[in-house]
C-alpha positions in Angstrom: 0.0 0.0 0.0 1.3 3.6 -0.7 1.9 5.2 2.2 0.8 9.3 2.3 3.8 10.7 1.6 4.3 8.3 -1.9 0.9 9.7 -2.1 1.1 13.0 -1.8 4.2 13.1 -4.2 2.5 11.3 -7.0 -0.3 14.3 -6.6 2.4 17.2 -6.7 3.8 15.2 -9.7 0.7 15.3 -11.7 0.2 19.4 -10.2 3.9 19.9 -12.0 2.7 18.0 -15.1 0.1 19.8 -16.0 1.4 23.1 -15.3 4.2 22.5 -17.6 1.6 21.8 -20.7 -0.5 25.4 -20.1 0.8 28.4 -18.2 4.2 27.6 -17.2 6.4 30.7 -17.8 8.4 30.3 -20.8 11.5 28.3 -20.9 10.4 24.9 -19.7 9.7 22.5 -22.5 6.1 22.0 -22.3 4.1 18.6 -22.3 2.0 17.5 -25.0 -1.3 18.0 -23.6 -2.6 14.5 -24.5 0.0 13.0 -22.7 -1.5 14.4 -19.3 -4.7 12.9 -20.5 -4.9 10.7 -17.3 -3.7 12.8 -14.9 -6.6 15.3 -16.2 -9.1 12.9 -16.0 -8.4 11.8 -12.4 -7.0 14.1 -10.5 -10.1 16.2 -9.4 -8.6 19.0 -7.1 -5.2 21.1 -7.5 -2.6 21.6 -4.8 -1.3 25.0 -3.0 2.3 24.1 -2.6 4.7 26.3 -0.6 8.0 26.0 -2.4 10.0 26.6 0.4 8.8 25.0 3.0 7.8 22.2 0.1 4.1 22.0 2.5 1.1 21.6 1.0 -1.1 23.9 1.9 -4.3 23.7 0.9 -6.2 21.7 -2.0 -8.6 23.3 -4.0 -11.4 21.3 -6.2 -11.6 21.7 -9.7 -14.9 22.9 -11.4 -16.8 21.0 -13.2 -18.0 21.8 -17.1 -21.9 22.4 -15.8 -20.0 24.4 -13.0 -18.1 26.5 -15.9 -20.9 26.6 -18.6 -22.8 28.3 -15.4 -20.3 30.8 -14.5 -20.1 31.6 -18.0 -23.8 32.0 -18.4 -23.4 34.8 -14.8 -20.7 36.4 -16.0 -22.4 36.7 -20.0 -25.4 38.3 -18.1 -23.2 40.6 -15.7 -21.5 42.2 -19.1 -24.7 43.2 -20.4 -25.4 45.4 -17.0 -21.6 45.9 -16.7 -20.5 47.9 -20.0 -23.8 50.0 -20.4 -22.5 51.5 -17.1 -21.0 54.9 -17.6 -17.3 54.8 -17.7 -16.6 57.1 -14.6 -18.6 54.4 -12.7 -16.0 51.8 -14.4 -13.3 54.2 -13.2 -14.9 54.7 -10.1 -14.5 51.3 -9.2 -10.9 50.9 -10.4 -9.6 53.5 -8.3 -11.3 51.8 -5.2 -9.5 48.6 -6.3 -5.8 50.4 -6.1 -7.2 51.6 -3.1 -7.9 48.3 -1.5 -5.2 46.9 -2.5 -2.9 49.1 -0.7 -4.7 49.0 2.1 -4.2 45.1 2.4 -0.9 44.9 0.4 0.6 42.8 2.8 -2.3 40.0 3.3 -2.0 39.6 -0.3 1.9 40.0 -1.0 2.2 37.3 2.2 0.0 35.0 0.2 2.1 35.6 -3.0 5.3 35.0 -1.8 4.1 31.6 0.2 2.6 30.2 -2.7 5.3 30.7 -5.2 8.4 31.2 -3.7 9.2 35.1 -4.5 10.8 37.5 -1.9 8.3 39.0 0.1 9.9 42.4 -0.9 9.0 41.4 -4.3 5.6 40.8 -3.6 4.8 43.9 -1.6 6.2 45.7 -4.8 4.4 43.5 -7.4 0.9 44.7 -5.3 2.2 48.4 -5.4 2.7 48.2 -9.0 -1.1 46.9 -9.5 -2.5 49.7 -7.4 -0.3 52.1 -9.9 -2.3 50.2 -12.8 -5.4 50.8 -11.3 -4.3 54.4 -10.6 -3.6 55.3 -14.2 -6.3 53.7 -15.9 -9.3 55.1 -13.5 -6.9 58.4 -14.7 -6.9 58.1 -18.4 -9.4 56.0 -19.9 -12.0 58.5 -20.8 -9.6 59.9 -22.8 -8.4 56.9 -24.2 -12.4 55.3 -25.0 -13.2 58.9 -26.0 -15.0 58.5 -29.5 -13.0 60.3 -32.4 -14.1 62.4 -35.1 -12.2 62.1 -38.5 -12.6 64.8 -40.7 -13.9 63.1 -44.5 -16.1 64.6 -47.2 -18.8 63.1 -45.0 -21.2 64.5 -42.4 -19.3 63.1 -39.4 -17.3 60.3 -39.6 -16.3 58.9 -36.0 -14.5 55.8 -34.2 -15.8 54.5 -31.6 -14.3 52.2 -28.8 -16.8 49.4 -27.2 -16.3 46.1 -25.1 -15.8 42.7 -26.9 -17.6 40.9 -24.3 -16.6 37.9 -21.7 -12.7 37.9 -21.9 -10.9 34.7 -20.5 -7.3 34.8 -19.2 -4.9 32.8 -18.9 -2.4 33.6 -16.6 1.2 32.6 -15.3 2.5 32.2 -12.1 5.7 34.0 -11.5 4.0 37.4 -11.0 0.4 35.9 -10.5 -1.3 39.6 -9.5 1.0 41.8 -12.1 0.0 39.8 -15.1 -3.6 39.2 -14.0 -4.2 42.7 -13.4 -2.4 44.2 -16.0 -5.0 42.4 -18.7 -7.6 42.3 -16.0 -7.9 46.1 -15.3 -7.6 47.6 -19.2 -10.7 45.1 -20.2 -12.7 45.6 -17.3 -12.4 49.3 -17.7 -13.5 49.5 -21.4 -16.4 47.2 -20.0 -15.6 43.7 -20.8 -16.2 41.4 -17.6 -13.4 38.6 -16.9 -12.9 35.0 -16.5 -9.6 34.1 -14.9 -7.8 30.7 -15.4 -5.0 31.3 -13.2 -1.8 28.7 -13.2 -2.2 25.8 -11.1 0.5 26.4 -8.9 -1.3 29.6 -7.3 -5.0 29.0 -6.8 -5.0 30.6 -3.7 -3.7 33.4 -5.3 -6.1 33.0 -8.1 -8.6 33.4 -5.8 -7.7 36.3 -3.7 -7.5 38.1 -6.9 -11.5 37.9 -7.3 -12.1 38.6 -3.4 -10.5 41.8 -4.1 -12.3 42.8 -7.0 -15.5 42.2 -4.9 -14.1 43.7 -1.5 -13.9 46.9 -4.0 -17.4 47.3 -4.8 -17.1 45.4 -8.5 -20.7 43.2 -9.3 -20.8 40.0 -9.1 -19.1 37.9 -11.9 -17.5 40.6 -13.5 -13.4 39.2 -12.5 -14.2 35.7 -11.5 -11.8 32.8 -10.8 -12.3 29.7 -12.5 -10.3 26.7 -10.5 -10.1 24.7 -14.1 -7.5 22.3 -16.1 -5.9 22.7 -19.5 -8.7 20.7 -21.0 -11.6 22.8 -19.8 -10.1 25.8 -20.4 -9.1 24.8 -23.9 -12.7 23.5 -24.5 -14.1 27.0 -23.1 -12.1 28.8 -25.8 -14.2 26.6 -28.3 -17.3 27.2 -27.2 -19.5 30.4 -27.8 -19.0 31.3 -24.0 -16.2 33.7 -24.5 -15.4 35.8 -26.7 -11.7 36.8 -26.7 -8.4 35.5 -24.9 -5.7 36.9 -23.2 -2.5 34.6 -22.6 1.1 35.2 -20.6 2.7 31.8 -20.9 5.0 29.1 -22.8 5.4 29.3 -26.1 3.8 25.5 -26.6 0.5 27.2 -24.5 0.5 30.2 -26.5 0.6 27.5 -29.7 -2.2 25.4 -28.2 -4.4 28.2 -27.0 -3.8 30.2 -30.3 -5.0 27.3 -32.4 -7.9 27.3 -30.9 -9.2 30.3 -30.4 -7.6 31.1 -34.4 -10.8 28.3 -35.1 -13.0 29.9 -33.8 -11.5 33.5 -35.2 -11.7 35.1 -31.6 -9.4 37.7 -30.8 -6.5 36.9 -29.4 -3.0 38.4 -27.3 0.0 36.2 -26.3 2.5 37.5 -24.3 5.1 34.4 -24.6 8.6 33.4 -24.0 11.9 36.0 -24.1 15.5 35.7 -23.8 16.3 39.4 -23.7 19.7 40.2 -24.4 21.7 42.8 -22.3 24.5 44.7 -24.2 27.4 46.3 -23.3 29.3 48.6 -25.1 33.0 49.7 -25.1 32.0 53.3 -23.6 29.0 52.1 -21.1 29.4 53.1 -17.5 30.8 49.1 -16.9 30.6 49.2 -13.4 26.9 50.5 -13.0 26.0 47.8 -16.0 27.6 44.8 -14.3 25.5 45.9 -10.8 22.2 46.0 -13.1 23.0 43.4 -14.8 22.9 41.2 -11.7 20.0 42.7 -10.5 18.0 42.0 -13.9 18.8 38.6 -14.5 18.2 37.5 -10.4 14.7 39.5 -10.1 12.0 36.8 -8.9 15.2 34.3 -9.0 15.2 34.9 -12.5 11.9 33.5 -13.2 10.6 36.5 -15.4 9.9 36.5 -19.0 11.6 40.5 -19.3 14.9 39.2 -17.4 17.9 40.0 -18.7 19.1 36.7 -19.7 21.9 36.8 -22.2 24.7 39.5 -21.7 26.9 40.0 -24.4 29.9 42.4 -23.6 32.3 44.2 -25.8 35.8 43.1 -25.6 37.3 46.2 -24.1 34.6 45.9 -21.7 34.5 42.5 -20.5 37.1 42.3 -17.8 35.7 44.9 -15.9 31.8 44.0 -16.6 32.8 40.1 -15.0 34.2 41.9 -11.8 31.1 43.9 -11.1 28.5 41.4 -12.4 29.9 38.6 -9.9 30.4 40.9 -7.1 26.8 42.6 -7.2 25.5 38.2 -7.1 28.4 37.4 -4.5 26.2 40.5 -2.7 22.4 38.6 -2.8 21.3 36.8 0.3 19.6 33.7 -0.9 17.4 32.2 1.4 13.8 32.6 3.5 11.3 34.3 1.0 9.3 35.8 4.3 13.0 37.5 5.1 12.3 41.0 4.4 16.3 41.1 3.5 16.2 38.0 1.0 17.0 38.9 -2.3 16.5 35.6 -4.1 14.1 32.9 -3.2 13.5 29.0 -4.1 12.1 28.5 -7.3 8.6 27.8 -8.0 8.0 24.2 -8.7 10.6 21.3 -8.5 10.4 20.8 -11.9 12.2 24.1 -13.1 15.2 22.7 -11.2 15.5 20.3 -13.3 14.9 21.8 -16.5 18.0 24.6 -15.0 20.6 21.8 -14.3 19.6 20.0 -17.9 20.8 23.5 -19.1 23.4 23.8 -17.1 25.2 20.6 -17.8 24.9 21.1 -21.6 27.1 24.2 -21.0 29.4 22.6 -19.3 29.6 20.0 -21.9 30.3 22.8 -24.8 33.4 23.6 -22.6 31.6 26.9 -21.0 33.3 28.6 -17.8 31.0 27.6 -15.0 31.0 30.2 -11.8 28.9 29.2 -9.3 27.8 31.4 -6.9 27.5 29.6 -3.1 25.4 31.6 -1.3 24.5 28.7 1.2 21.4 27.7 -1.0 22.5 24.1 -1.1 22.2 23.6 2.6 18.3 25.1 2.3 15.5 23.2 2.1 13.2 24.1 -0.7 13.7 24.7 -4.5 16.6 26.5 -4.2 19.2 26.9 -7.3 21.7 29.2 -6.7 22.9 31.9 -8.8 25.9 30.4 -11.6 27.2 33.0 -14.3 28.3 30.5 -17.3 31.3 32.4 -19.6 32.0 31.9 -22.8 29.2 29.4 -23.8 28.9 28.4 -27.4 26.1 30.1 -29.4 24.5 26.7 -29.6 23.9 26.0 -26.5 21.2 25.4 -24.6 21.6 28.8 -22.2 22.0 30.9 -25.7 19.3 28.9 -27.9 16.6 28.0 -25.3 14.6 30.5 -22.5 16.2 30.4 -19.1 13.5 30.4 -16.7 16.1 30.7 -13.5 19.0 32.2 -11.9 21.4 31.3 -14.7 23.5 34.2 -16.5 25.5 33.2 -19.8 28.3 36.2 -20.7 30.0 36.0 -24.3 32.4 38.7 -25.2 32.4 40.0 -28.6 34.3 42.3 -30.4 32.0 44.7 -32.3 28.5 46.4 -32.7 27.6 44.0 -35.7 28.6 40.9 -33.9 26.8 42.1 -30.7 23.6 42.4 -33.1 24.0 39.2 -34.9 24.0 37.4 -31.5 21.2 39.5 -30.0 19.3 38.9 -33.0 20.1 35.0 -33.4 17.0 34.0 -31.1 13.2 33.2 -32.2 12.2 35.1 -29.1 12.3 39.4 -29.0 10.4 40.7 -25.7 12.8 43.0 -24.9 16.6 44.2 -25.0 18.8 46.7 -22.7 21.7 48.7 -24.5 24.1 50.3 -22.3 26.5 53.3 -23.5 27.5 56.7 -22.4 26.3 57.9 -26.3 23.0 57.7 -26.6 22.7 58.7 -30.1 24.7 55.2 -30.5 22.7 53.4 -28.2 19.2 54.5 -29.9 20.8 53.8 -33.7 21.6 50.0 -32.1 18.3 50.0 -30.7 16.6 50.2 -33.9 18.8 47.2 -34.7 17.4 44.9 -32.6 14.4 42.4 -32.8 12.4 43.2 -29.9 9.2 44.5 -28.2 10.9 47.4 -26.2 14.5 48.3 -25.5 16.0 50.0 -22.1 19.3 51.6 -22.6 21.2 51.8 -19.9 18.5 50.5 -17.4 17.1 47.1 -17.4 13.4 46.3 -19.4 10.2 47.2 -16.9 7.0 47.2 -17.8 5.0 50.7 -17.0 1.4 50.7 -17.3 1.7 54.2 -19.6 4.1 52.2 -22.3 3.0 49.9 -24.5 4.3 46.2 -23.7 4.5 43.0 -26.1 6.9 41.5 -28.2 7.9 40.2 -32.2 9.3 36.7 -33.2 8.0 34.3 -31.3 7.3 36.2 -28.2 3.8 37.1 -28.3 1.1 38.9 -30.9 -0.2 42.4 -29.5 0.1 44.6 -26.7 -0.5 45.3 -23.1 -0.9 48.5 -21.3 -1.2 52.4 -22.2 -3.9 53.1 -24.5 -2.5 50.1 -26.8 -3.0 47.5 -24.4 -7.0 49.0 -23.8 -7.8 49.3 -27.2 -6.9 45.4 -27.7 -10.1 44.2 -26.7 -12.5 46.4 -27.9 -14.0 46.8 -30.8 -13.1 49.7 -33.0 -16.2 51.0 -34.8 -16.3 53.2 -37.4 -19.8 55.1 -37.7 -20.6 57.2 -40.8 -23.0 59.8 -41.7 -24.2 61.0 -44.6 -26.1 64.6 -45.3 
């Protein structure tokens, strides 16, 4: 007979399985989902795993299709109440939600940091940075949904901006409130209501997320969770229940979830996999780009889709960059995510150690300088990797060629602007890209260079809630925030009138 433990891991091992196949951030070859056809079908709950105590701490059941088809039928009625509102009610509400949120910033950063693994400091900033998002769009969306006049030969000719309808989401884990909120608040506000499929590693989370929406004054089953699989929310997507789809994820969920909602010709954003590359030139302040370099590649122990996480350095540059960059990761306490002074936490699921030290060990096969950074990680329980900087790895590689989803930071040295484009560019993914330089006139002509989304010179990629966010290649089709990001999932109607 199994005993509990056998049990319990065989659960976690089915919880891991299944989030590999859907929202898992990027970087982690995904399942197929047919081969997690039987966990599916069996398991009948999802766990809330603490990845650094490795607890579980609660289990959550999954709904079931009349449960979903229900909710669906709620929230198609609450969008019919819901966008005839006026839009300074909409904005109204929005603003109360930054305010709540700051009020109980710490309930819900505690719950965040317990149930993935990030820094509470991290956490407590990723809630301040939703309250911002709720700031600016309660600020500036009746300008933004304003309808235009265009002058023709016409009586009036206008545009006008109105709500698609039932939106679902699809959402990662590694900053579970930022990336729900920063689709969640733009389509609420221009009057779409919200269905929520969160990751299954942060259900709790998930749910929090809707208890905050409601503790704000929102109606009922405008932002609702739905505790679902792969499977059901792949077969919601088909169905006439929704009718657009918003996904941050893997590129092999951004594949799957784009095929079907491409069937059923629903509008669609993917915000998908990066492997930003962080330049340095020959006449960049060295020492303040080594320090930020650090900084960008551990953030959220490097489990971030806009992480730095290829840093190519000019020749003239490179001996100084390598003393800085490894004493700014010799200077991060690894350890306790609860630690208010913990800089770098256990990764999120067990499984994204292993996908780390399959990368690792290929560099190290391709003859790759391997510095590992100690930090006492190894003596911690929890999923802990500790920082490694990896010199010198071949351009084929798995760190150069593949997302690196951890706190894993390959350096090559090169010797010219061309070369340093040729490798940035060599990469099916383009999020986003830093530059650093003391000319900026240099920086900006290299910028327009290079295959991305956005580009930070001398400062590591952010996203801001007034710039627009998204990236070419592979990673991702549309845009996020500003007035981009809103006018995604509306529909822009042109109305004409004759004499």
């Amino acid at each position: 007979m199994a005993t509990k433990r056998t049990v319990k891991s065989r659960k976690a091992k089915a919880g891991n399985a299944e989030a590999k196949a859907t929202s898992s951030p990027k970087g982690v070859n995904s399942m197929k989902v047919s081969s997690l056809k039987s966990f599916i079908e069996k398991r009948k709950s999802i766990q809330s795993i603490n990845p650094y105590t490795e607890e579980v701490m609660k289990e959550i059941p999954l709904m079931t299709r009349d449960d979903i088809a229900a909710q669906a039928e709620r929230s198609r009625e609450a969008f019919k109440s819901w966008s005839s509102r006026p839009l300074s009610e909409r904005t109204g509400l929005v603003k109360k939600l930054g305010d709540h949120l700051r009020a109980d910033k710490r309930k819900y950063a505690e719950l965040i940091t317990k149930e993935m693994g990030k820094p509470i400091k991290e956490s407590l900033a990723e809630i301040e940075k939703c309250a911002w998002l709720c700031d600016y769009y309660a600020e500036n969306a009746g300008n933004f949904l304003k309808p235009e006049e265009i002058r023709t030969e016409n009586k009036k000719s206008m545009v006008l901006f109105q709500p698609l309808g039932v939106a679902l989401a699809i959402m990662p884990w590694n900053f579970p409130y930022w990336q729900a909120f920063r689709f969640g608040i733009p389509a609420v506000t221009a009057g779409n209501v919200i269905l929520l499929k969160h990751a299954s590693n942060v259900p709790q989370t998930a749910l929090s997320i809707e208890d905050a929406f409601r503790a704000a004054g929102f109606p009922e089953d405008v932002f609702k969770t739905l505790i679902i699989d792969v499977k059901e929310a792949l077969n919601l997507i088909d169905t006439d229940q929704v009718d657009a789809v918003s996904l941050t994820g893997s590129n092999a969920a951004g594949e799957q979830v784009g095929a079907h909602a491409g069937a059923k010709i629903k509008k669609l954003v993917l915000e998908l996999g990066g492997s930003d590359p962080f330049i340095v030139l020959d006449d960049a302040d060295v020492e303040k780009a080594g320090r930020t370099a650090a900084n960008a590649r551990m953030i959220n122990a490097g489990q971030s889709c806009i992480a730095a996480k290829r840093f190519i350095v000019m020749d003239k540059a490179a001996e100084e960059f390598r003393t800085h960059f490894i004493a700014r990761l010799k200077e991060l306490k690894v350890g306790d995510p609860m630690d208010e002074s913990t800089d770098v936490g256990p990764l999120a699921r067990r499984d994204l150690l292993e996908a780390l030290n399959r990368q690792l060990q290929d560099a190290k096969k391709s003859g790759a300088e391997i510095v590992q950074i100690g930090n006492g990680a190894g003596s911690k329980k929890g999923f802990f990797f500790s920082p490694v900087a990896v010199f010198n790895p071949r351009l084929d590689s798995k760190v150069m060629k593949e997302e690196v989803f951890g706190p894993i930071a390959p350096v090559v040295v090169v010797k010219s602007e061309d070369e340093a484009v040729r490798i940035a560019n060599d990469t099916e993914f383009g999020l986003g890209a830093s530059i650093w330089s003391r000319n900026i006139d240099r920086a900006e002509k290299l910028a327009a260079r290079v295959e991305s989304g956005f580009v930070a010179i001398n400062d590591s990629v952010k996203s801001d809630p007034r710039l627009p966010f998204g990236g070419v290649k592979k990673s991702g089709i549309g845009r996020e925030l500003s007035e981009y990001g809103l006018k995604e999932f509306v529909n822009i109607k042109t109305v004409v009138v004759k004499e």
